[in-house]
C-alpha positions as CSV (number, residue, x, y, z in Angstrom):
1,X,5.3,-34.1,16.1
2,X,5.3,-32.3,19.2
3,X,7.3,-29.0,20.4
4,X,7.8,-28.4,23.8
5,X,8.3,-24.9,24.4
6,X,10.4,-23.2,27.6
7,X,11.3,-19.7,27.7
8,X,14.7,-20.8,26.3
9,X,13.1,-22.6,22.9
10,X,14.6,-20.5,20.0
11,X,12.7,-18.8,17.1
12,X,14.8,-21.1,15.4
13,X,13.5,-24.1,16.5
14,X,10.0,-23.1,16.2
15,X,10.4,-21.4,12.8
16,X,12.0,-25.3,12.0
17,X,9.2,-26.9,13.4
18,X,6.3,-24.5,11.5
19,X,8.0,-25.3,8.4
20,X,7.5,-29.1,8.7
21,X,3.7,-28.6,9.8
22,X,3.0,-25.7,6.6
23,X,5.1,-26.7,4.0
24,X,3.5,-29.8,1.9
25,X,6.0,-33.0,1.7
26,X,5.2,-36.6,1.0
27,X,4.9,-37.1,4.7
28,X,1.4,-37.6,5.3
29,X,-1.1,-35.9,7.7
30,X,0.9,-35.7,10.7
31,X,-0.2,-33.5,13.6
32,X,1.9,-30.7,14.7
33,X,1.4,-30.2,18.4
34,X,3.2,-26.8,20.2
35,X,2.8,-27.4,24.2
36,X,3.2,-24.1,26.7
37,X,3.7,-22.4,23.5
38,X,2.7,-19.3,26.6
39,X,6.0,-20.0,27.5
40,X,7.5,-18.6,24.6
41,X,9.4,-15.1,24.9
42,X,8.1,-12.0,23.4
43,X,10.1,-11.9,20.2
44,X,10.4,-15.5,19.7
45,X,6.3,-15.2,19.7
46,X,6.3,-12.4,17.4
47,X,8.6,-14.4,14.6
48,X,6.6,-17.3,15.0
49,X,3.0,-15.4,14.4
50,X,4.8,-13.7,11.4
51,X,6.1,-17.0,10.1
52,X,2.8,-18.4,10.2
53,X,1.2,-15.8,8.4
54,X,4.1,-16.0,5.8
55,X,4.1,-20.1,5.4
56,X,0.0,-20.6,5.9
57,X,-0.8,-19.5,2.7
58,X,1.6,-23.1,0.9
59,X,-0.6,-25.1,2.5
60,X,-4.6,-24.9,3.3
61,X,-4.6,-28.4,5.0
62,X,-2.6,-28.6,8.2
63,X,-3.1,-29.7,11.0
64,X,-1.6,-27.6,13.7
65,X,-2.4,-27.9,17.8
66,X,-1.4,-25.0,20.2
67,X,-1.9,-25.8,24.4
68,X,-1.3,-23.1,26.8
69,X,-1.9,-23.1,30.5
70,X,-5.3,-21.6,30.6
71,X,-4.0,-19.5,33.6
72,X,-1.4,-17.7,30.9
73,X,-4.0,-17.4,28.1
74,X,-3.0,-13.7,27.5
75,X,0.7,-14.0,26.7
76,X,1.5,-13.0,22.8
77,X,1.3,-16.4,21.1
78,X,-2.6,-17.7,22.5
79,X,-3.4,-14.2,21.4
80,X,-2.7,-13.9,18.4
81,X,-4.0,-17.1,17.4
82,X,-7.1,-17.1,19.4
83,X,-9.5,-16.2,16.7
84,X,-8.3,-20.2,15.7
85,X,-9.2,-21.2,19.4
86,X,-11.9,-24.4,19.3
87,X,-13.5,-24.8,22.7
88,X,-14.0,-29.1,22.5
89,X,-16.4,-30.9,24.5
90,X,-15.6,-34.7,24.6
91,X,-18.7,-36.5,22.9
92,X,-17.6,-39.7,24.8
93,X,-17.4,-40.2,28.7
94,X,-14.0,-40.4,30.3
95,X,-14.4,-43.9,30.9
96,X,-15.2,-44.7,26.9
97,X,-12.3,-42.0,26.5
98,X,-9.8,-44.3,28.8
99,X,-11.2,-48.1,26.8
100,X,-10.4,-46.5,23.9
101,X,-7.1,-45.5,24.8
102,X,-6.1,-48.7,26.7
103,X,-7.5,-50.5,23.1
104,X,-4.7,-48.8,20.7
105,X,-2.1,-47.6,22.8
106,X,-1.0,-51.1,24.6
107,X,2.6,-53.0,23.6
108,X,1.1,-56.7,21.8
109,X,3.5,-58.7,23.7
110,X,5.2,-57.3,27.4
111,X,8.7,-57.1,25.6
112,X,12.0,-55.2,27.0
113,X,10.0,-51.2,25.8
114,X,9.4,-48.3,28.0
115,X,6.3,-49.6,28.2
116,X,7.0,-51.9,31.0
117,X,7.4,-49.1,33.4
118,X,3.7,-47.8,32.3
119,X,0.3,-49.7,34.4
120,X,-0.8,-52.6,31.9
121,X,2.1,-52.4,29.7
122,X,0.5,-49.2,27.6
123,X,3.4,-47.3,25.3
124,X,1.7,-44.0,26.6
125,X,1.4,-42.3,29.8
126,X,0.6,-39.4,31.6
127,X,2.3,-37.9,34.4
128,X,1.4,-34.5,36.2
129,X,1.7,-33.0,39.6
130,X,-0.2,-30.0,41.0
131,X,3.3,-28.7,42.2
132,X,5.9,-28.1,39.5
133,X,9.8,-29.6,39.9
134,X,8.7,-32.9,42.1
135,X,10.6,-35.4,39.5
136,X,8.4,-36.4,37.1
């Protein structure tokens, strides 16, 4: 599950979405994944670190991913969690990275799916600009 934060996402929203990663269900090991959580405001950021510190202690196996833009790596949230921060270096080369991707992530059969409009009829994509607001 993924949380896309703005600087208009709610402490509610987040405090919702830190209760599905840290409270145990029936509902497997999914991966919680908060993007730009930078981009959250000051208080919002505070209730969420104080939330997590509340819920962590129900549940000792989840699995929980925070991306910031490295440029804003100082904002409240990457802060306060960055004694968690894992610096990863892929063990495989981009090209092994990409096979592997194009291997598990492709529609079976070129049907009426989103993932027509992606190259080689994969149900994932990517899409990024170097300047923000261009239409992706």
């Amino acid at each position: 599950e993924v949380l896309l934060c703005t600087p208009q996402t709610s402490a509610e929203q987040v405090g919702l979405f830190l209760r599905r990663c840290l409270i145990p269900c029936q509902g497997g090991d999914k991966i919680y994944t908060m993007l730009y959580a930078d981009e959250l405001s000051y208080d919002v950021s505070c209730r969420a670190e104080e939330l997590f510190q509340h819920l962590q202690c129900y549940n000792s196996s989840y699995r929980l991913v925070i991306l910031c833009n490295c440029e804003r790596e100082n904002s409240y949230l990457p802060s306060a969690f960055s004694h968690y921060k894992v610096h990863m270096i892929p063990q495989r080369s981009q090209e092994d990275i990409r096979q592997y991707l194009q291997r598990h992530f492709r529609v079976a059969q070129p049907s009426c799916s989103a993932a027509a409009v992606f190259k080689e009829h994969m149900c994932v994509g990517i899409v990024s600009s170097k300047r923000a607001g261009m239409g992706k």
